[in-house]
N, C-alpha and C positions, 0 to 999 in steps of 0.2 A: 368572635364566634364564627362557625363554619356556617355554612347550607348544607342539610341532606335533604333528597329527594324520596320518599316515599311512594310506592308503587305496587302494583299487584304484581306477584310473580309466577311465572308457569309451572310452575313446583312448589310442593309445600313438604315435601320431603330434603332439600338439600339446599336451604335459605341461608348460609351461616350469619352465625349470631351479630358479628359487626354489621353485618345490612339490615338487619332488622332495627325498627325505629325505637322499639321497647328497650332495647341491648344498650342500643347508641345515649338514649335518656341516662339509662343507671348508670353507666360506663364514665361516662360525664359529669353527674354529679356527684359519684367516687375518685374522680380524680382532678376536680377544682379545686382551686387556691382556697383561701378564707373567706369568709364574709368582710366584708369591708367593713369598717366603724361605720359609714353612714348609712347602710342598708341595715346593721344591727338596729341602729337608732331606730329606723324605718318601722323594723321590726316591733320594738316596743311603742309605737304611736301606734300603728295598726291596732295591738292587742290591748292599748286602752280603748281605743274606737269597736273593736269588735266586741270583748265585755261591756262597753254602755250599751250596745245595743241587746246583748244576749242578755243584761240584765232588764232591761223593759220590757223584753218578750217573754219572761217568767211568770207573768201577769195573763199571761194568753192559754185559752185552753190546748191546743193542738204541744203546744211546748210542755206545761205542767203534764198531760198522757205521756210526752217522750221521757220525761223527770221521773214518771212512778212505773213506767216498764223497765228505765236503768235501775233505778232502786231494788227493783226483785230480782237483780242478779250482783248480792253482794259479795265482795272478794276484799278478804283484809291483806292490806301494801294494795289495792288496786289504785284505782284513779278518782280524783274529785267533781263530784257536780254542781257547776255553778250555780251559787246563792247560797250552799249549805254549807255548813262545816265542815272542815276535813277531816274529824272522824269518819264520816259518809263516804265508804271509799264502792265503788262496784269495778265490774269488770271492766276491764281499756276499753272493748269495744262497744260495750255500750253507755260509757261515757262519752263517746264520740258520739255517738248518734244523738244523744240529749243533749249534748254541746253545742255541738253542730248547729242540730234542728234549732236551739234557742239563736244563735247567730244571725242564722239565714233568717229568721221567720218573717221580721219585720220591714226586712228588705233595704237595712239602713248602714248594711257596710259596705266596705268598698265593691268596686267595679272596675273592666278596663272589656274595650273591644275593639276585635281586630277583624277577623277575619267571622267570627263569634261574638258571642257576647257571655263575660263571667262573673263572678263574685268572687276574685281568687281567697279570699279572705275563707274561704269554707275548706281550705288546706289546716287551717291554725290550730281549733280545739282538737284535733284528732292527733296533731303531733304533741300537746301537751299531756294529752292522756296517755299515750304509748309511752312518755318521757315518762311520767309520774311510774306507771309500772313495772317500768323496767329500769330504774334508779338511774333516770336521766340528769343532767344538768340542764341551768337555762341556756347554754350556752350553746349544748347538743340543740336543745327548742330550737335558737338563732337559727342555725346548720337545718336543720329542717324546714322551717318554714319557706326560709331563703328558696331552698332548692324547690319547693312545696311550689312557692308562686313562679319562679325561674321556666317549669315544666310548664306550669298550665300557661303562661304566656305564651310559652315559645308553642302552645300545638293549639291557641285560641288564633293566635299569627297566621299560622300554617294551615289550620281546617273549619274551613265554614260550613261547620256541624247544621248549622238551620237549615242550611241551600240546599240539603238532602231530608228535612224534617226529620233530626238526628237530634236531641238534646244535648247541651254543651254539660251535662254529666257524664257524658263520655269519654272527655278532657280530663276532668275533674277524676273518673276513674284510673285513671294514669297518669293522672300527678300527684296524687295523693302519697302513694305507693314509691314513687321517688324520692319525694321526703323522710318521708317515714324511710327508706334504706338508706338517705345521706344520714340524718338523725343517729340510726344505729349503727352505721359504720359497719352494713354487713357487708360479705363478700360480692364481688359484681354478680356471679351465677346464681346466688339467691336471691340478690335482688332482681334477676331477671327475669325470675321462676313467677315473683309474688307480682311482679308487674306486669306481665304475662298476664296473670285470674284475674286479678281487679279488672283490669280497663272488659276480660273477656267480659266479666260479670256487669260491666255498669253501663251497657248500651241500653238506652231509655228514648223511646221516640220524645217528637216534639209534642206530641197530643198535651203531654202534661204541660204545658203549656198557652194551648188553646181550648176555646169554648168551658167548661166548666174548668175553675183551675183552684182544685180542691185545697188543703190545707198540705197533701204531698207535699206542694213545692216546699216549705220548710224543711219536713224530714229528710226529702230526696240528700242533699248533701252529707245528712248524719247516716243515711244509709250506705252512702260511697264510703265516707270514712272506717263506719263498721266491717264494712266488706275487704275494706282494704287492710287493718287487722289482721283479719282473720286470714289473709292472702298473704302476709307476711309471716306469721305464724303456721301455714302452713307451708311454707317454701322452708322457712328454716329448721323445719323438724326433716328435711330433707325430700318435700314432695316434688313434684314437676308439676307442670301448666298445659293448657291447649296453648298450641303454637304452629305456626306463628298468625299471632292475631290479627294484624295490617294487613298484612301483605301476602298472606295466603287464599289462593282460590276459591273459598271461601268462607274469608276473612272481612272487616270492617267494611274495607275499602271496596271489594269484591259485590258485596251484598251491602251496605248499606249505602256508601260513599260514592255513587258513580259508577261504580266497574269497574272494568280491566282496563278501561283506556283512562282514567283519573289519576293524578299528579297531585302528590302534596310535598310542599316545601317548608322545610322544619330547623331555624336555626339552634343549633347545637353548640353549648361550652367547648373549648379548645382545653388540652388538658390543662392546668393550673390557673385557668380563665375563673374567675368571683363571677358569682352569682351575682347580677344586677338589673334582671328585669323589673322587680319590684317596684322599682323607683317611677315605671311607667304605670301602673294603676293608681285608679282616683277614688279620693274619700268622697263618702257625699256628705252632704249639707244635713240634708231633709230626709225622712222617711218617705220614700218612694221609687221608684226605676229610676236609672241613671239619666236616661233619656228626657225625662221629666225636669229634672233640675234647672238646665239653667232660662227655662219657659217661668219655673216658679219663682226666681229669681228677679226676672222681670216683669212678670205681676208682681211682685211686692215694688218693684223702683217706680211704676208705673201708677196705678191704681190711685197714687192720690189726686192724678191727673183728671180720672173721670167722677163726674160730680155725684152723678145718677145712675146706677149699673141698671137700672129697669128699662133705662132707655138705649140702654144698645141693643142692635137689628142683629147680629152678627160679630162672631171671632173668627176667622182662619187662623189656625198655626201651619206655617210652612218651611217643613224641612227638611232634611234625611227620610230615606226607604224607611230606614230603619225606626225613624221613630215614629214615623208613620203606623207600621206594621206594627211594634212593639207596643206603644202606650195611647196610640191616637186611632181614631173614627173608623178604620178597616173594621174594628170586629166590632158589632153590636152590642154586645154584654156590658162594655165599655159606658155604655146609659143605663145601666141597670141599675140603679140604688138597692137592690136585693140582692145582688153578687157579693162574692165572699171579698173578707183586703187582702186576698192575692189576686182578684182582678181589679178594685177596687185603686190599691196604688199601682197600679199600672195602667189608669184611667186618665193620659193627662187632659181630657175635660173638666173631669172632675174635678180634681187638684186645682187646675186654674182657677176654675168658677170658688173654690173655697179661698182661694188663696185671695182672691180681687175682693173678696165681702169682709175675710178678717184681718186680711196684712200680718198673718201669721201662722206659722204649723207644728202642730203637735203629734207628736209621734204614736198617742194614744186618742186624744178627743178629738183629732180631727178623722177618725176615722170610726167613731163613735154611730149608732145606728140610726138617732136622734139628730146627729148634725150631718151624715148624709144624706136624710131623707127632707131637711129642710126645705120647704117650697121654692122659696125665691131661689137659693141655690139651684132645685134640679131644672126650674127655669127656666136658668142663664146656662146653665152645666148642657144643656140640651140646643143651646145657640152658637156652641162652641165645636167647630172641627177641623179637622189635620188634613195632611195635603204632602205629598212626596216633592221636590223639586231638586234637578238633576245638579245643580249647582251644589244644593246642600251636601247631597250624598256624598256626592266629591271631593267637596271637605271631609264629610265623617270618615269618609273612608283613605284618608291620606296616610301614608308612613311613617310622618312625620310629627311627634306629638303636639311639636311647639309651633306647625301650622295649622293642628290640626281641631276642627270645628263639631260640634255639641248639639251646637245648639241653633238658629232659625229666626224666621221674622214672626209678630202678631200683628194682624191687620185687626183693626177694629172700628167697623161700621155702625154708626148712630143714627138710629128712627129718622132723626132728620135728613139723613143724606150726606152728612161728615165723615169724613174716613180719615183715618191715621196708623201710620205704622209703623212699628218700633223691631229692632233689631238685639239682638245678644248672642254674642258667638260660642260663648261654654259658661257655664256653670262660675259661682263665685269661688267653689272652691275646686276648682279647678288645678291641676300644678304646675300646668305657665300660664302668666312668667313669675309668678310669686306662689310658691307651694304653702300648704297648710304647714305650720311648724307643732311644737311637742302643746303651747297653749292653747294651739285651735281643739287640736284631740282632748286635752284635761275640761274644754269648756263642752264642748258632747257630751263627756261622760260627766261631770256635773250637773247637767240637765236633766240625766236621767238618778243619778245617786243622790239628790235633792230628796230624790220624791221615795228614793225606797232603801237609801244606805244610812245608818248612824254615819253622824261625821266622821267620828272616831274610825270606821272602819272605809269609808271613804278614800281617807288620807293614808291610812296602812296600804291599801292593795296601792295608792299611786306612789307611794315610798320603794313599794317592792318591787312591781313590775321593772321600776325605774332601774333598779341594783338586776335587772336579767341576768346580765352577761355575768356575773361573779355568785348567781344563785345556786346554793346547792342542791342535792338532792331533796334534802325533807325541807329545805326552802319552797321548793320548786311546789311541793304537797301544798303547802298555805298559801300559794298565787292566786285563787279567784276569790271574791270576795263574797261577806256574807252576808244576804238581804235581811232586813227586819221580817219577825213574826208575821204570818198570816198573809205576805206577800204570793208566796206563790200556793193556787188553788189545790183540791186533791185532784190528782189524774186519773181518777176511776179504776173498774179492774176489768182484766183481757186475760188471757192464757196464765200470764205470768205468775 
């Protein structure tokens, strides 16, 4: 791979298109080698881990509303919405968004961060809908998703969207839209047209984010992907874009990013270079932020340790800024047992404090309103706090994956005046030095197809998914699988 430098430039009339960083993306992923066999593979363990989780969230109201607004815009040969039959076809784009949004909601697929922090996994249902409509193969999927995570890596590397209070869907709107054109194998000028609108379109502060952090955060994703559709479909019917986004006077960089005097550094495919950032984001375990993981980790190796949780004075977690800032004691609401689970798993107080009473987590009853509100839990939940330490951060923020650190110490202080403290450097399912293989993702998604799939139909979707790369087109149509009766609620009605 190369380095480009991305930068503001004193003109935004005579930018040409190789300097521009939108160009250099599509340009790149039109003219890479293949997908490698092991990022293929890669590719189908993801999309079992990412349907376990979108099928658990089907169960959740914010998901079922994004399921009955896609329903009201049916289109036959359109795209499928997970859990239901494949007669139920609707439009691509708003299959995305009820896909999507069912993916994201629970907060339990992958992750990787760099410079950001992502969910590259929120690139996938959007490239299968556009495939499904436009009489794709799995194979095309591969090709897309590939370059789908390829992109948002390589500009999660390059642009620490937070350090501006910038949401990292702003990434996510400019990667998406690279996928989906390696996918389609359009021409570079189109896809530079659609790449162009999306990313203009998906600048979202961090607010959503902070203080109240409504049930958005799930749709926000299935919203980039819709947008990004529709920014595709209209590039290829021959429209153009505000340009240039970046690096115009005032553009991203300009007005949101810094200014005129900010530098971003953005590694780019070389031509016939394979897509293989992939390989560097991580599944998670648990239903919760990534950050959280491998703390909850060690509450479960630890906790048979302590006899008596009523008698400890005190937890510190101390570790990274970031997970400081992200899941630990900086923001208040984080003690709230009335906050919504999207601040809720982003609480690793909370999490701990459940974790050390049951020595176990569910991706549904531990975030139940009854088992948050538990007393002794909000108790001990309320004993527990974070802490930044310049050591940790240094780890998280290393370049290097297979030095690179997660996770932090727990100290933990007992009424009597004992103190003890315990270490874990990342998460168990971390992917050094022993990654997750194809049985770790079948037992996730088991977990969840126990409780809401016929066996029968179970075993079809991991039959299928398995056969991607040689899936055909109306293969491709029967890929999500379909949940028993009365699983997912009504979603109410809106405009639609």
């Amino acid at each position: 791979m190369k380095t480009v430098t991305v930068k503001v430039e004193k003109s935004d009339t005579n930018i040409a298109k190789d300097r521009q960083l939108t160009y250099r993306l599509v340009r790149a992923a039109l003219n890479a080698g293949e997908v490698d066999d092991d990022i293929a593979d890669l590719v189908i363990d993801r999309l079992i881990d990412s349907v376990a989780v979108a099928i658990a969230s089907l169960t959740t109201e914010p998901v079922a509303r994004a399921m009955a607004a896609a329903k009201a815009h049916p289109r036959p040969g359109g795209a499928t919405l997970l859990g239901l039959t494949p007669d139920v076809t609707v439009h691509a784009e708003w299959a995305a968004y009820a896909n999507c949004s069912a993916v994201r909601h629970l907060d339990w697929s992958d992750a990787f961060g760099g410079r950001d922090y992502s969910h590259p996994s929120d690139v996938s249902a959007t490239m299968i809908s556009a495939a499904q409509q436009t009489g794709r193969t799995g194979r095309d999927v591969i090709r897309g998703i590939a370059h789908g995570y390829q992109a948002m890596l390589a500009l999660v590397n390059g642009i620490g969207l937070h350090e501006y209070g910038v949401d990292q869907m702003c990434n996510l709107g400019t990667a998406v839209p690279v996928g989906l054109s390696a996918m389609l194998e359009l021409p570079v000028d189109v896809a530079y047209e659609a790449v162009q609108l999306s990313s203009f379109l998906s600048t979202i502060t961090f607010q959503m984010r902070t203080g109240f952090i409504s049930t958005w955060k799930a749709n926000a994703p299935g919203f980039i992907g819709k947008t990004a559709i529709e920014a595709v479909d209209r590039a290829m019917r021959g429209e153009q874009s505000p340009t240039p986004v970046y690096e115009g006077p005032f553009g991203t960089i300009a007005t949101l990013l810094g200014g005129a005097d900010s530098q971003f550094h953005i590694e780019i495919l070389e031509p016939g270079e394979s897509p293989r950032y992939m390989n560097q984001s991580i599944p998670k375990q648990w239903a919760a932020d990534y950050l959280a993981q491998p703390f909850m980790d060690l509450a479960f190796e630890i906790r048979s340790q302590i006899t008596d949780l009523t008698a400890i004075e005190s937890i510190v977690v101390t570790g990274s800024e970031g997970m400081h800032v992200v899941v630990g004691s900086s923001d208040p609401l984080k003690y709230d047992p009335d906050a919504p689970r999207g601040t809720i798993d982003h609480s690793l107080p909370y999490m701990l404090a459940a974790a050390l009473e049951d020595g176990s987590w569910d991706f549904d009853k531990s975030f139940s309103s009854e088992r948050i509100h538990r007393q002794s839990t909000v108790e001990l939940w309320r004993k527990i706090r974070t802490q930044a330490d310049p050591k940790w951060t240094k780890a998280y923020s290393s370049s290097n994956l297979a030095t690179r650190r997660f996770g932090g110490e727990m100290t933990i202080t007992m009424k009597d005046g004992t103190s003890t403290s315990y270490t874990k450097d990342n998460a168990n399912a971390f992917i050094y030095p022993t990654p997750w293989g194809r049985a770790d993702y079948v037992d996730k998604f088991m977990t969840v197809a126990d409780r809401y799939l016929d066996d029968g139909e179970s075993a079809r979707f991991l039959d299928t998914v398995q056969k991607l790369p040689g899936l055909t087109t109306e293969e491709l149509r029967g890929l999500f699988p379909v949940v028993k009766t009365g699983v997912i609620p009504e979603g109410g009605h809106g405009v639609f």
